[in-house]
N, C-alpha and C positions, 0 to 999 in steps of 0.2 A: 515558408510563411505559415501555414498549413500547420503544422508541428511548433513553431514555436507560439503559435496562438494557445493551443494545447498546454505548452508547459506552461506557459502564462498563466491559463486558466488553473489548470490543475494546481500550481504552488500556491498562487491564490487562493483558493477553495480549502487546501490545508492548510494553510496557516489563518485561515480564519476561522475554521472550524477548530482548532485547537488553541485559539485563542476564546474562543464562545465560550468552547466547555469550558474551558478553568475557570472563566467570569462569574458563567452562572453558578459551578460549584462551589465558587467561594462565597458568593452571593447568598446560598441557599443554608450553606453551613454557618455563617453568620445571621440570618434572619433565623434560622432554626434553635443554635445554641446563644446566642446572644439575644434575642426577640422571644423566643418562645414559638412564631412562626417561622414556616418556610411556605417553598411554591409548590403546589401539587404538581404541576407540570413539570417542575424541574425533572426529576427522575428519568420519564418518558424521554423528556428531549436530547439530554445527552445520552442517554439508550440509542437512539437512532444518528445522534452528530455523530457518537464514538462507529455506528456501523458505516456513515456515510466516510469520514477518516480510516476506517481501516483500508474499505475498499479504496478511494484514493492512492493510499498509502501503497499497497500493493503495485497497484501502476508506478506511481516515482520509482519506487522498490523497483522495480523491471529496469525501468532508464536509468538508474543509478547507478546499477548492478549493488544492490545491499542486501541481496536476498542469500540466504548460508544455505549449499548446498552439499551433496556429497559427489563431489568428482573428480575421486583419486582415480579410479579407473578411466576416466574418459582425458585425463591430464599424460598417462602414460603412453593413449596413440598418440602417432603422425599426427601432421595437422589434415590431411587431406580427410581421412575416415574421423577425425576428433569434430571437421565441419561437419560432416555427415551424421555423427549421433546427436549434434545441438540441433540439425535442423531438424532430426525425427522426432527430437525433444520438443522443439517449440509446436511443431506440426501436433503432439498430442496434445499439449496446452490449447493448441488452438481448436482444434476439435471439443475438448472439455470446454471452452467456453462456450464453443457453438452450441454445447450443450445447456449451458447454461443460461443463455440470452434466451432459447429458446422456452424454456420453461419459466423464465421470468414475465418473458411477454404473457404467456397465457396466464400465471399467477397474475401480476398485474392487471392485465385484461378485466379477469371475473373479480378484481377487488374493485375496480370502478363501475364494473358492472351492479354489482350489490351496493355501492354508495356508502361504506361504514368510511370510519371515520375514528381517528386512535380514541382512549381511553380519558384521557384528560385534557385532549387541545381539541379545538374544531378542526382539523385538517384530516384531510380525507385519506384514508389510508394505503391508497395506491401510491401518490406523490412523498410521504414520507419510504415507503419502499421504494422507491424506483431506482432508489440506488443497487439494487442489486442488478436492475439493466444497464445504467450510466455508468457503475463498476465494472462491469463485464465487457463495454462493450470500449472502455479505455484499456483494460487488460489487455483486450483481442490488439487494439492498436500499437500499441506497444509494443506488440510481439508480431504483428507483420511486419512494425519496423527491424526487428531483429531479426528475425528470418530473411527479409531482404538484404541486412548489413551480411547475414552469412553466405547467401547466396552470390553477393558483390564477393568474398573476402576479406570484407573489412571484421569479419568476428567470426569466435571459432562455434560460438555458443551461448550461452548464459555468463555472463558474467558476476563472479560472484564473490563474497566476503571471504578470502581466505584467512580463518580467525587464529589458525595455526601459527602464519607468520604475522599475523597483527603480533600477535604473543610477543614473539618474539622481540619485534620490534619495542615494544613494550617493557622487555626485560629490560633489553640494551639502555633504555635510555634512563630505567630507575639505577642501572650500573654506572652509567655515564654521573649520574645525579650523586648516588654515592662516591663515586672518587674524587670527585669536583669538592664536596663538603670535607673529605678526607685530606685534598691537596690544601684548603683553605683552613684547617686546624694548627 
């Protein structure tokens, strides 16, 4: 329940953020080229939608497995030692986040503590950051889910885009497409 709250929320959050941004940039590009004005805050805001979507994106990226990796060598172990490099794998991701939540809280921290506030909107510049906590700390979840599916054996590692046999797959079917137009002449 727990987890699918999450992805609720999370594709939620992406697709509305990536539906903002294009609104307002079409918005601003037609009030600008067509009007002669635009919005001062536009800029800023999709500055921060596009960092709050990236981080997002990264978590989906996790649960999706879309993230492109290099893992020719860890595809040629067994599977028993191949679960054991993805778990020391996630294990340093998780670490490296630890690191990172942690440094965000104190960044965050002393930006509410001083009160500023972005450049062009009234919002305070902690809550426009705080995605780099609410990033970090979806990553980190992500990846205890995964490190748990390895430890069950439900997964060996990271799963990931192998763009090698996309290719392929890809050749095949512009071949398929060409014979098809060929048998139809």
């Amino acid at each position: 329940m727990f987890i699918r709250t999450i992805n609720g929320i999370e594709e939620a959050i992406i697709s509305l953020l990536l539906a903002a941004m294009t609104l307002l940039v079409f918005m601003d590009v037609v009030l600008r080229f067509g009007f002669g004005r635009g919005l001062m805050w536009s800029q800023e805001l999709t500055l921060h939608m596009s960092a709050w979507l990236v981080l997002f994106g990264v978590s989906y990226g996790i649960k999706v497995g879309s993230h492109i990796g290099v893992d020719a060598l860890v595809k040629i172990l067994p599977p028993v030692p191949r679960r054991i490099v993805g778990g020391i794998a996630v294990v340093a991701c998780l670490c490296y986040c630890g690191l990172f939540i942690q440094g965000a809280w104190v960044y965050l921290s002393k930006l509410r503590m001083i009160g500023i506030e972005l450049e062009d909107m009234a919002i305070p510049k902690w809550i426009a950051h705080s995605i780099l906590l609410i990033g970090m700390v979806m990553i980190a979840i992500r990846l205890l889910l995964l490190l748990w599916a390895i430890i069950q054996g439900k997964a060996e590692g990271f799963s990931q885009v192998d763009e090698a046999q996309e290719s392929m797959h890809l050749i095949d079917e512009v071949k398929q497409a060409q014979q098809s137009r060929e048998g139809n002449v």
